[in-house]
N, CA, C and O atoms as a printed pandas DataFrame, in Angstrom:
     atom_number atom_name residue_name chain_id  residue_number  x_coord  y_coord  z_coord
0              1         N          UNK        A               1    0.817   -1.185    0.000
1              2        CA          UNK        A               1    0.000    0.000    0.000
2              3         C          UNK        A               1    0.870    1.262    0.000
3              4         O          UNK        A               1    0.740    2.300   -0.650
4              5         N          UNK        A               2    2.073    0.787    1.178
5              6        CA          UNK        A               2    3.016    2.169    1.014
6              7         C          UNK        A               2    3.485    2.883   -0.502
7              8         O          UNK        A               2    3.709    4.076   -0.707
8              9         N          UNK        A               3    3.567    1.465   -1.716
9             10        CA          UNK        A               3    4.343    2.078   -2.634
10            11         C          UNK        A               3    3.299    2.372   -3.880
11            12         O          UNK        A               3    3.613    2.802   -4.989
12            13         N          UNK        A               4    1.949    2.024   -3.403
13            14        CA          UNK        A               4    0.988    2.708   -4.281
14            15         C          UNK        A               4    0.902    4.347   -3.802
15            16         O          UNK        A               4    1.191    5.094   -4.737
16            17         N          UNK        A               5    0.586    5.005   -2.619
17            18        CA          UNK        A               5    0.959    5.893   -2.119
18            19         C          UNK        A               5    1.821    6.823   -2.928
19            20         O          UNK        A               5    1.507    7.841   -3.545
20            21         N          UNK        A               6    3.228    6.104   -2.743
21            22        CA          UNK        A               6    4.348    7.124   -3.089
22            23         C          UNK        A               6    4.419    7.004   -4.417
23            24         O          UNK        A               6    5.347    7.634   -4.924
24            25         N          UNK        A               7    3.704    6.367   -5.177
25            26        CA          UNK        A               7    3.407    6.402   -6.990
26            27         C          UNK        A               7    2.902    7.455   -7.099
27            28         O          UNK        A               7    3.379    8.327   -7.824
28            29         N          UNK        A               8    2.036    7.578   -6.540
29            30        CA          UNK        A               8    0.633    8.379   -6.551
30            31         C          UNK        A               8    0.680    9.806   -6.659
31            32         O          UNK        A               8    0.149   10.634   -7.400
32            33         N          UNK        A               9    1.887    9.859   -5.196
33            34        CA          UNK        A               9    2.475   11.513   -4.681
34            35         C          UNK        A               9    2.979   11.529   -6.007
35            36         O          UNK        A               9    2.253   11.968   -6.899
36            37         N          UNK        A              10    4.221   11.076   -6.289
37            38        CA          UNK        A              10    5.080   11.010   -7.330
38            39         C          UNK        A              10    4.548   12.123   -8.531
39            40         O          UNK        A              10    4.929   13.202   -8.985
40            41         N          UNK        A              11    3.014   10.810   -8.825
41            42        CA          UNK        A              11    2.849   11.470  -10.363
42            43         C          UNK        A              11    1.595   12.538   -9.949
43            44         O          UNK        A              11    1.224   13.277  -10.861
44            45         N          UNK        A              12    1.202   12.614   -9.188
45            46        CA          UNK        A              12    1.202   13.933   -8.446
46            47         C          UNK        A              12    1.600   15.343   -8.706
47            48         O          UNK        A              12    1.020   16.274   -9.265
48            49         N          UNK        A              13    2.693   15.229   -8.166
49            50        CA          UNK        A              13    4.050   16.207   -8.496
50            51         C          UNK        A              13    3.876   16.159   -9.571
51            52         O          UNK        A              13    3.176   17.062  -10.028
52            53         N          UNK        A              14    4.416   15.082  -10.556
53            54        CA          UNK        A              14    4.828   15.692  -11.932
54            55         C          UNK        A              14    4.129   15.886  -12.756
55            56         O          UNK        A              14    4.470   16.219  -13.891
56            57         N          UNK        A              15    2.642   15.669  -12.247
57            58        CA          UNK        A              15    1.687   16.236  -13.269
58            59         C          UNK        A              15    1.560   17.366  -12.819
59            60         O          UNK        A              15    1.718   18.041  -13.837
60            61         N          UNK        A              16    1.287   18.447  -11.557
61            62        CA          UNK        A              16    1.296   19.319  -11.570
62            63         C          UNK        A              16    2.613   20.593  -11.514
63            64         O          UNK        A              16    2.476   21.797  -11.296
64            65         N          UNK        A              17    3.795   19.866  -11.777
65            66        CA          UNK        A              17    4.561   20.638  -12.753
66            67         C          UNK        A              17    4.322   20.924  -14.299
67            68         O          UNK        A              17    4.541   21.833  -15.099
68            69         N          UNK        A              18    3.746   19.637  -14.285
69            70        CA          UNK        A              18    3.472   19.653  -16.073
70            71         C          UNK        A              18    2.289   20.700  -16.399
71            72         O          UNK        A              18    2.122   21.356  -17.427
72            73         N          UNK        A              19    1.587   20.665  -15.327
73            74        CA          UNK        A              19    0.234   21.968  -15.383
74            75         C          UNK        A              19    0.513   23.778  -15.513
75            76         O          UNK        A              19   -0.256   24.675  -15.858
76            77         N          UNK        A              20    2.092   23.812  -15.029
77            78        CA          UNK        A              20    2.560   24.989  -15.054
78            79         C          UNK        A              20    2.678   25.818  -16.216
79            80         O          UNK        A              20    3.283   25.380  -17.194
80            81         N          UNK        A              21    2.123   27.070  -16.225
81            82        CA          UNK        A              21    2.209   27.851  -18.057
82            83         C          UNK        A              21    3.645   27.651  -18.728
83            84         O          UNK        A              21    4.488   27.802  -17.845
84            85         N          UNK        A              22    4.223   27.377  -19.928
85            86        CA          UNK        A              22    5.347   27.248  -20.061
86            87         C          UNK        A              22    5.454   28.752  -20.749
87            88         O          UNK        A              22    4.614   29.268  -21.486
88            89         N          UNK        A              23    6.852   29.380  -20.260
89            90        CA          UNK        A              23    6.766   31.042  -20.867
90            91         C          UNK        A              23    7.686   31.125  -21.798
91            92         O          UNK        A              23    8.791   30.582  -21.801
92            93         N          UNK        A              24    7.124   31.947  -22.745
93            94        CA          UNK        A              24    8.018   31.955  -24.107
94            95         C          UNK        A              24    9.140   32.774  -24.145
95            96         O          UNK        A              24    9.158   33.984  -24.371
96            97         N          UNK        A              25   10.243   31.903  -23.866
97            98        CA          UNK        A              25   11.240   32.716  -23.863
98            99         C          UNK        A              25   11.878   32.832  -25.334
99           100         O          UNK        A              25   11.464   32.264  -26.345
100          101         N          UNK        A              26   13.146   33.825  -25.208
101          102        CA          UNK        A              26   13.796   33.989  -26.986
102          103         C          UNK        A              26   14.702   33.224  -26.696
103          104         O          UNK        A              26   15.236   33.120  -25.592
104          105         N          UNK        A              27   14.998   32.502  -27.876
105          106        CA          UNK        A              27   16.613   31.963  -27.446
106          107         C          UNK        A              27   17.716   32.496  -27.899
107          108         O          UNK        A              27   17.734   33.303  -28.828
108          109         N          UNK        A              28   18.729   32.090  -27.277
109          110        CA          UNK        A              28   19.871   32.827  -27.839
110          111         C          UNK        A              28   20.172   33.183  -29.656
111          112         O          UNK        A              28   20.772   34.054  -30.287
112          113         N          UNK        A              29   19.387   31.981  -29.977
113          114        CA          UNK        A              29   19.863   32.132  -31.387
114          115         C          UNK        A              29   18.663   33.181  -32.168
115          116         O          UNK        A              29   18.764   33.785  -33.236
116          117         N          UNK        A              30   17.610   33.137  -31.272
117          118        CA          UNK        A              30   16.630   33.873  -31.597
118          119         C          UNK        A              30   17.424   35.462  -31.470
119          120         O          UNK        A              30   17.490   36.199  -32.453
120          121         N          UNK        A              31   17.998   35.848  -30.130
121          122        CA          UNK        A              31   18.397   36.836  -29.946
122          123         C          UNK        A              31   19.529   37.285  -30.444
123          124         O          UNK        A              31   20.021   38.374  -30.146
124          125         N          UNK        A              32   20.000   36.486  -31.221
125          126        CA          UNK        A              32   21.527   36.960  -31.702
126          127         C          UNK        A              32   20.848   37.289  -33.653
127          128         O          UNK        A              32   20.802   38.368  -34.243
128          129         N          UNK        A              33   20.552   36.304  -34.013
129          130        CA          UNK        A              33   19.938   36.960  -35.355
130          131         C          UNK        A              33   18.869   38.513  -35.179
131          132         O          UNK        A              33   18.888   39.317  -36.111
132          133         N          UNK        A              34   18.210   38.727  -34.239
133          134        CA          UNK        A              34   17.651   39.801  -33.800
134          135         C          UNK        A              34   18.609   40.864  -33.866
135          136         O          UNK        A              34   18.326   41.868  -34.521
136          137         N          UNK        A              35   19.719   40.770  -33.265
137          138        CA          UNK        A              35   20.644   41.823  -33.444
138          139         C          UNK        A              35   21.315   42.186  -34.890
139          140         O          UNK        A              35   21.391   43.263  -35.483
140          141         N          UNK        A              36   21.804   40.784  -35.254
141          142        CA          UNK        A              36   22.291   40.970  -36.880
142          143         C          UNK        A              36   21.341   41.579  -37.327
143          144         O          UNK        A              36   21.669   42.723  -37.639
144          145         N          UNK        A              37   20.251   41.344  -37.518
145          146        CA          UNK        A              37   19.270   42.186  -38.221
146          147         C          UNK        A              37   18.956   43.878  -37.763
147          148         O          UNK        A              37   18.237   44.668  -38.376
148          149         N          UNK        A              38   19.540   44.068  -36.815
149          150        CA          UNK        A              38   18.952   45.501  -36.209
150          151         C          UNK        A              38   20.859   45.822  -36.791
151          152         O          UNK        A              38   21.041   47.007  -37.069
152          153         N          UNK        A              39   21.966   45.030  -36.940
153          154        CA          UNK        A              39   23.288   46.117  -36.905
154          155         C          UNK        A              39   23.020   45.740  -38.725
155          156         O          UNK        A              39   23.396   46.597  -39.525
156          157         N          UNK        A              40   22.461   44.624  -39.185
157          158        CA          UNK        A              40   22.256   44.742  -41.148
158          159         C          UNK        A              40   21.705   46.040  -41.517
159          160         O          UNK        A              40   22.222   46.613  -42.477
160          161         N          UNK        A              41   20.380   46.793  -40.678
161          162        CA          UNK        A              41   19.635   47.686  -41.224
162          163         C          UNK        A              41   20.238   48.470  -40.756
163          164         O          UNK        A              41   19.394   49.366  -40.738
164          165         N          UNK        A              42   21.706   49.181  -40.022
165          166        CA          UNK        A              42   22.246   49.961  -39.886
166          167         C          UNK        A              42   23.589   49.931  -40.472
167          168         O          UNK        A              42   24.069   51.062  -40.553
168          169         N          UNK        A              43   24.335   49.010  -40.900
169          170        CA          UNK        A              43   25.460   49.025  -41.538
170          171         C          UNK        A              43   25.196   48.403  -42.815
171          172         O          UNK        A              43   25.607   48.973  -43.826
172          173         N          UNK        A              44   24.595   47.359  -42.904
173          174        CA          UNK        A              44   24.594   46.928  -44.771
174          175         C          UNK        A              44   23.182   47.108  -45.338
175          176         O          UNK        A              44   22.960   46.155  -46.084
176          177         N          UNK        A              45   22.584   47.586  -45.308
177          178        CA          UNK        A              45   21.221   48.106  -45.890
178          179         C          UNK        A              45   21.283   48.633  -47.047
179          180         O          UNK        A              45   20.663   48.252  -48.040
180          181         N          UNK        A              46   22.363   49.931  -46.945
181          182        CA          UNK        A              46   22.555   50.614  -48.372
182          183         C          UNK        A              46   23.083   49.954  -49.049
183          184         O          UNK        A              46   22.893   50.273  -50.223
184          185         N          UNK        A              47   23.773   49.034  -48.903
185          186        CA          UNK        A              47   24.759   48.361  -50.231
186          187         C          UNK        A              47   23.883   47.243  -50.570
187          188         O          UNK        A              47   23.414   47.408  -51.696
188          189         N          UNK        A              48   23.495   46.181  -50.016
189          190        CA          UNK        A              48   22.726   44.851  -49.740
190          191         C          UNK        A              48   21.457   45.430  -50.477
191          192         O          UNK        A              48   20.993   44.930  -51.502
192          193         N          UNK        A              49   21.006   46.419  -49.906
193          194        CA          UNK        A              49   19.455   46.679  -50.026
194          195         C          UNK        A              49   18.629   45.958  -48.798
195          196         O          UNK        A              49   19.311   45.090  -48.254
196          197         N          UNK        A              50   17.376   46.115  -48.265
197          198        CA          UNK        A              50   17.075   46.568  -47.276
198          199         C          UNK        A              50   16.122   45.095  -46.649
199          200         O          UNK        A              50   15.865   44.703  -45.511
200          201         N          UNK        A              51   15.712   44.453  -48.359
201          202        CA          UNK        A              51   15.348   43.322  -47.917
202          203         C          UNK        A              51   17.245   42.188  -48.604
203          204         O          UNK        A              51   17.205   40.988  -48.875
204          205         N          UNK        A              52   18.233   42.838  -48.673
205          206        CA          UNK        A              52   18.866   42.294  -49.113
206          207         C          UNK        A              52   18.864   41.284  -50.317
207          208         O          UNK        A              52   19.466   40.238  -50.558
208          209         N          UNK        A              53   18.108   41.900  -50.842
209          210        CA          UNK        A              53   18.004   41.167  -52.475
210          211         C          UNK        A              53   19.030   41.598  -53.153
211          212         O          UNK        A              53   19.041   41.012  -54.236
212          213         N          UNK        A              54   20.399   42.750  -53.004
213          214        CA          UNK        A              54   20.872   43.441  -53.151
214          215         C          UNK        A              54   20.780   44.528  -53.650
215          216         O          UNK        A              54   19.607   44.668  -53.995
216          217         N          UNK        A              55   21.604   45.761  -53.991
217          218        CA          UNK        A              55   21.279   47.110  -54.534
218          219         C          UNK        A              55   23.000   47.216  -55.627
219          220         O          UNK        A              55   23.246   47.013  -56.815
220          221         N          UNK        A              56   23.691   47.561  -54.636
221          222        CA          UNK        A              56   24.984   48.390  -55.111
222          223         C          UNK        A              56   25.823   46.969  -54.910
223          224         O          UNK        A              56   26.563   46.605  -55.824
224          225         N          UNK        A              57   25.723   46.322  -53.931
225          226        CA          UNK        A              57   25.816   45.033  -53.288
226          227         C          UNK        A              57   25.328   43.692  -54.207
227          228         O          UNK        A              57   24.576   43.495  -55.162
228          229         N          UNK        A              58   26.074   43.024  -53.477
229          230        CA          UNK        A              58   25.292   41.719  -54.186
230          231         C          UNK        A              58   23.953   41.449  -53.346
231          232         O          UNK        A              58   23.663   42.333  -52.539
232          233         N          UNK        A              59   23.385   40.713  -53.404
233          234        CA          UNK        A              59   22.003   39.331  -53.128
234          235         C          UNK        A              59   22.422   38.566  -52.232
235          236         O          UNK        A              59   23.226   37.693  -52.559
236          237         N          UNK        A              60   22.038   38.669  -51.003
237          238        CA          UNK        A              60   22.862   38.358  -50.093
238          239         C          UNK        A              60   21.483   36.783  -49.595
239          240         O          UNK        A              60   21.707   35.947  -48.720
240          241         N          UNK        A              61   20.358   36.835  -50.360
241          242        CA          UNK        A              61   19.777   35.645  -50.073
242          243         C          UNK        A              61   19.847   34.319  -51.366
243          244         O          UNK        A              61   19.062   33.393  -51.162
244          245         N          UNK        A              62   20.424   34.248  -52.193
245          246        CA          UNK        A              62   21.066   33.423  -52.765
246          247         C          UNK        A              62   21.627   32.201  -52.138
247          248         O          UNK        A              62   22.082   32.081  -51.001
248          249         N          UNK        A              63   21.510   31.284  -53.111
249          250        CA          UNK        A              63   22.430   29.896  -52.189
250          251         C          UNK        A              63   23.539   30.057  -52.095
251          252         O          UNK        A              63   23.950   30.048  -50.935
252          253         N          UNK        A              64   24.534   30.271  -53.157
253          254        CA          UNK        A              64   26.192   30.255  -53.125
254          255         C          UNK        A              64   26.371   32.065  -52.990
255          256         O          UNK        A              64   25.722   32.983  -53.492
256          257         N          UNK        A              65   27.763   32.036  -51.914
257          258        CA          UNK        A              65   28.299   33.623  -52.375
258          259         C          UNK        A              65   29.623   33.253  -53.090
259          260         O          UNK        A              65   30.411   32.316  -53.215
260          261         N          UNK        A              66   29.452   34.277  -53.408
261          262        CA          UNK        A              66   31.290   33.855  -54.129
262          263         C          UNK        A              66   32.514   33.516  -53.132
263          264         O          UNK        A              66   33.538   32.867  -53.347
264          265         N          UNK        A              67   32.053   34.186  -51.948
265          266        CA          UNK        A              67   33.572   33.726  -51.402
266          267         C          UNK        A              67   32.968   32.353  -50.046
267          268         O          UNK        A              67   33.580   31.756  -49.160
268          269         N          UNK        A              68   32.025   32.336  -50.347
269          270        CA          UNK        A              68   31.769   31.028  -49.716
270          271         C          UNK        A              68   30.242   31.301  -48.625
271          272         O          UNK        A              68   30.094   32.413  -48.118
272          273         N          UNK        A              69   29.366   30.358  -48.405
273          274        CA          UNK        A              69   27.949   31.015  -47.348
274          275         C          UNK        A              69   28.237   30.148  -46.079
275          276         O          UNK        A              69   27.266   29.842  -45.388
276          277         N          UNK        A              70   29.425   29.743  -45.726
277          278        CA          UNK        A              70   29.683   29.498  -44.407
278          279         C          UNK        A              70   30.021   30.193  -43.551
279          280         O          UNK        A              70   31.060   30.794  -43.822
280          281         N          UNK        A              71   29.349   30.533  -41.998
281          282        CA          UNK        A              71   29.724   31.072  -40.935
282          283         C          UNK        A              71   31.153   31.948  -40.998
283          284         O          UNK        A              71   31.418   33.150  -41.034
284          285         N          UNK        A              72   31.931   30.710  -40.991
285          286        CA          UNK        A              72   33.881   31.642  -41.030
286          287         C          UNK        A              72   33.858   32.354  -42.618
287          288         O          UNK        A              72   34.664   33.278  -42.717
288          289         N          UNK        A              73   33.184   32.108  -43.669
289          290        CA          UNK        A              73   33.382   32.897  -44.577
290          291         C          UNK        A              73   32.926   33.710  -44.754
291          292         O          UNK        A              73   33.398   34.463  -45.606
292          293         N          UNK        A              74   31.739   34.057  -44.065
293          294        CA          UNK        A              74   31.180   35.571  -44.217
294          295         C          UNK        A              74   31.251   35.611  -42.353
295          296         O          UNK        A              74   30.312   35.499  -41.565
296          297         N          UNK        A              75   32.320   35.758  -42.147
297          298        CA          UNK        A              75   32.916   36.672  -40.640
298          299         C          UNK        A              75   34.212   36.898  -40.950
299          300         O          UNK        A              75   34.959   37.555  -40.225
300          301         N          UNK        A              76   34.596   36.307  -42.173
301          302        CA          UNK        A              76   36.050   37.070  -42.998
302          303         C          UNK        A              76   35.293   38.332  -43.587
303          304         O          UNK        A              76   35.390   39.518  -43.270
304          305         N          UNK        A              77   34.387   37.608  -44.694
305          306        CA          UNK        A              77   34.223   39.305  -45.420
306          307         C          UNK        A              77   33.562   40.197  -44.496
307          308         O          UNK        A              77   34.349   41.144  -44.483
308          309         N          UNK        A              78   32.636   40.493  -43.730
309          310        CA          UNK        A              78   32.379   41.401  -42.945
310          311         C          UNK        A              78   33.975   41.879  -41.986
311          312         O          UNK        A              78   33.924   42.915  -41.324
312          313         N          UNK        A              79   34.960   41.261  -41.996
313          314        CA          UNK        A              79   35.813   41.268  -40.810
314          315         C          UNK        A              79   36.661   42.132  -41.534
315          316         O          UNK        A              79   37.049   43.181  -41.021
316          317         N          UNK        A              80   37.098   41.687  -43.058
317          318        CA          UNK        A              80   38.093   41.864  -43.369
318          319         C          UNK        A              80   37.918   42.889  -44.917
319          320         O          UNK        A              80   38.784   43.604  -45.420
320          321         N          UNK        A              81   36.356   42.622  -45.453
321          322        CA          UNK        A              81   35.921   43.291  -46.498
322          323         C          UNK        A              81   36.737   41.903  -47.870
323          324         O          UNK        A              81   37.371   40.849  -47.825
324          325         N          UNK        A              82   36.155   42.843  -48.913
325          326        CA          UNK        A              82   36.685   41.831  -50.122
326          327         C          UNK        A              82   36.834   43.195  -51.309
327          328         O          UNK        A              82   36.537   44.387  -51.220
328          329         N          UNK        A              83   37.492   42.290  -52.514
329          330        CA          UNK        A              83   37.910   43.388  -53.319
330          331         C          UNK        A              83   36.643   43.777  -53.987
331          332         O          UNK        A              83   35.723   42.960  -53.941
332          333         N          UNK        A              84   36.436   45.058  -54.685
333          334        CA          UNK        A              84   35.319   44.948  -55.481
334          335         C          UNK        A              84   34.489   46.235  -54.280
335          336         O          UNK        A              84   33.762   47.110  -54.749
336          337         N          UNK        A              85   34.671   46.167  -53.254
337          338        CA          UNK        A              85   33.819   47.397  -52.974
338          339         C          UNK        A              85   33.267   47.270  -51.433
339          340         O          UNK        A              85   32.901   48.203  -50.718
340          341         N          UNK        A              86   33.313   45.397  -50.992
341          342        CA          UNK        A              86   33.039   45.217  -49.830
342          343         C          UNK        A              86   33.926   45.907  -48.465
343          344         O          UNK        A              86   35.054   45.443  -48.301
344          345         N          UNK        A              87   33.496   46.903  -47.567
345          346        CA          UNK        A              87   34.558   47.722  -46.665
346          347         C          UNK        A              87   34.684   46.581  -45.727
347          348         O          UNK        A              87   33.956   45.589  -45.694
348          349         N          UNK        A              88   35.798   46.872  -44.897
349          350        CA          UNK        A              88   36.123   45.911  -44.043
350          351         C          UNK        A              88   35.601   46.486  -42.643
351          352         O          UNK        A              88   35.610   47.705  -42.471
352          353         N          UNK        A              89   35.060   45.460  -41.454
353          354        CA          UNK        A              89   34.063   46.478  -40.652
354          355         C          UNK        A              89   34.721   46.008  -39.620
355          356         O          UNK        A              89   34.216   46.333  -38.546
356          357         N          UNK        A              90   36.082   45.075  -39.525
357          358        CA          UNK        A              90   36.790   44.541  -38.448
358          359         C          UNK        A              90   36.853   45.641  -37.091
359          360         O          UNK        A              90   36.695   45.326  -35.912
360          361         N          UNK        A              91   37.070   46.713  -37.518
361          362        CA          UNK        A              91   37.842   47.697  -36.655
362          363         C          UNK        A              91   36.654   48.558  -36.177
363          364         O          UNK        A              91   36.801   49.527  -35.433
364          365         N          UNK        A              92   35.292   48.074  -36.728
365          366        CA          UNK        A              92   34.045   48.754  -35.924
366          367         C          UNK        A              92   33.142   47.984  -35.397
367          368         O          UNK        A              92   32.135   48.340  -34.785
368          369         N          UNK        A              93   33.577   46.679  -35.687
369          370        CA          UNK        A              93   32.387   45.786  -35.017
370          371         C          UNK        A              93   32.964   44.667  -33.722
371          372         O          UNK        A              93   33.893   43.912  -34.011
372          373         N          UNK        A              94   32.559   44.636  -32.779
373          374        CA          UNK        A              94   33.391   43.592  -31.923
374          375         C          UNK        A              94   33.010   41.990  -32.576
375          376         O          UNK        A              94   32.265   41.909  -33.552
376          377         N          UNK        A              95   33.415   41.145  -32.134
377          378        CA          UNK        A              95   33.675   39.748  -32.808
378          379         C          UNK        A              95   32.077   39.156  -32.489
379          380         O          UNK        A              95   31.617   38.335  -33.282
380          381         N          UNK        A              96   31.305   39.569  -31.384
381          382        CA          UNK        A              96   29.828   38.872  -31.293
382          383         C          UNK        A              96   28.767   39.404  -32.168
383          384         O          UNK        A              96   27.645   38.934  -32.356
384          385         N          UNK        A              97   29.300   40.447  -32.665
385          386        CA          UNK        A              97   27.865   41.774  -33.584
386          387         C          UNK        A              97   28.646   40.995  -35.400
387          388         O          UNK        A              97   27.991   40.693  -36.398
388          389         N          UNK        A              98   29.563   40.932  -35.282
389          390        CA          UNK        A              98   29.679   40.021  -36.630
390          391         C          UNK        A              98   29.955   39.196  -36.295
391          392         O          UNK        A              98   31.037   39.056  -36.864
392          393         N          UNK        A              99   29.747   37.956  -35.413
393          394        CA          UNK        A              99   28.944   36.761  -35.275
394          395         C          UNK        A              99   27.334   36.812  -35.743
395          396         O          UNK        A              99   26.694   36.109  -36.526
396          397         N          UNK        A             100   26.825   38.416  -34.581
397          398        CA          UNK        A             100   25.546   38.233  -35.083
398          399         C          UNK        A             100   24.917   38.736  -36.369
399          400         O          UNK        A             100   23.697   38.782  -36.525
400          401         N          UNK        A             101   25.807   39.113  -37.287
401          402        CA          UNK        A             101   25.556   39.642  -38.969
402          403         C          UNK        A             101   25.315   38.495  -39.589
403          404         O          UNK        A             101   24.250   38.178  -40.119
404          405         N          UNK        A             102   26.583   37.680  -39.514
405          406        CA          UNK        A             102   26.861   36.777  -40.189
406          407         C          UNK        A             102   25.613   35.214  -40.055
407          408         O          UNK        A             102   25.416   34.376  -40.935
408          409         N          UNK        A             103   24.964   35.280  -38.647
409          410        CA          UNK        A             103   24.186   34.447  -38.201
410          411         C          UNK        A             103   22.739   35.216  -39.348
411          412         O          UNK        A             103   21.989   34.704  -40.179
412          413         N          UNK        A             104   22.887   36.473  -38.882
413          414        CA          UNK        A             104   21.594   36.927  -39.410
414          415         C          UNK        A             104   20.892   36.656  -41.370
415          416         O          UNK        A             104   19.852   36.391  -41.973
416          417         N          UNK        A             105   23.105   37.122  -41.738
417          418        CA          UNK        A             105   22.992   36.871  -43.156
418          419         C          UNK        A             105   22.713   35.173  -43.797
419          420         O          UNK        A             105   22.555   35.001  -45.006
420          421         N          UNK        A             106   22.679   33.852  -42.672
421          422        CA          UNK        A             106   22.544   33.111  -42.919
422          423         C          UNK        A             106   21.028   32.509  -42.698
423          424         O          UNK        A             106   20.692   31.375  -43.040
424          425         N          UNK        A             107   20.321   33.312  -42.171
425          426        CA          UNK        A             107   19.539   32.981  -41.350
426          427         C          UNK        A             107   18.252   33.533  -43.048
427          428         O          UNK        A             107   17.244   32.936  -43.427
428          429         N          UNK        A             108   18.882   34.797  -43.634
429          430        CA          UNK        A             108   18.162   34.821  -45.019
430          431         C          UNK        A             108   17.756   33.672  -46.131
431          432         O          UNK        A             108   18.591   32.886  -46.579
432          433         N          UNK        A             109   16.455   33.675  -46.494
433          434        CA          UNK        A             109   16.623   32.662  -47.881
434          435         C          UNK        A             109   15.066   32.351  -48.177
435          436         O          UNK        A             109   14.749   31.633  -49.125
């Protein structure tokens, strides 16, 4: 009888944890593309264009870029710029805000 009891409490408990509202939090990755997107519409907007289809810029929602659509390859060109017109933004952006560009520019398509 004791261990029908302590079943009982048991699922008890964990049903009324399970009853608790679950609250919508952002997640990090939610919150880090959030930012790429708020430092895109302040630093690459004019060149990219605004839904980044490009303007002066290339098309930044395309499958292939030329210098590659992986993470480390577009945190070179934002870091370091490329020939052709891309500026290099190394020396104005700290290493997490072009993390979060580069998340954001991947996060397009």
């Amino acid at each position: 009888m004791q261990v029908y009891k302590a079943i009982i409490a048991t699922a008890c408990l964990f049903c009324c944890g399970c009853a608790q509202p679950v609250q919508q939090t952002t997640t990090p990755a939610k919150q880090t593309i959030a930012r790429g997107k708020s430092l895109y519409a302040a630093l690459c907007a004019a060149c990219h264009g605004r839904d980044a289809r490009g303007n002066v810029g290339p098309d930044l929602t395309v499958t292939h870029f030329k210098y590659g659509k992986s993470r480390a390859a577009i945190e070179r060109t934002i870091m370091y710029g490329r020939p052709g017109g891309m500026p290099a933004f190394g020396s104005q952006l700290k290493q997490d805000e072009i993390v979060s560009l580069a998340d954001y520019i991947l996060s397009l398509q």
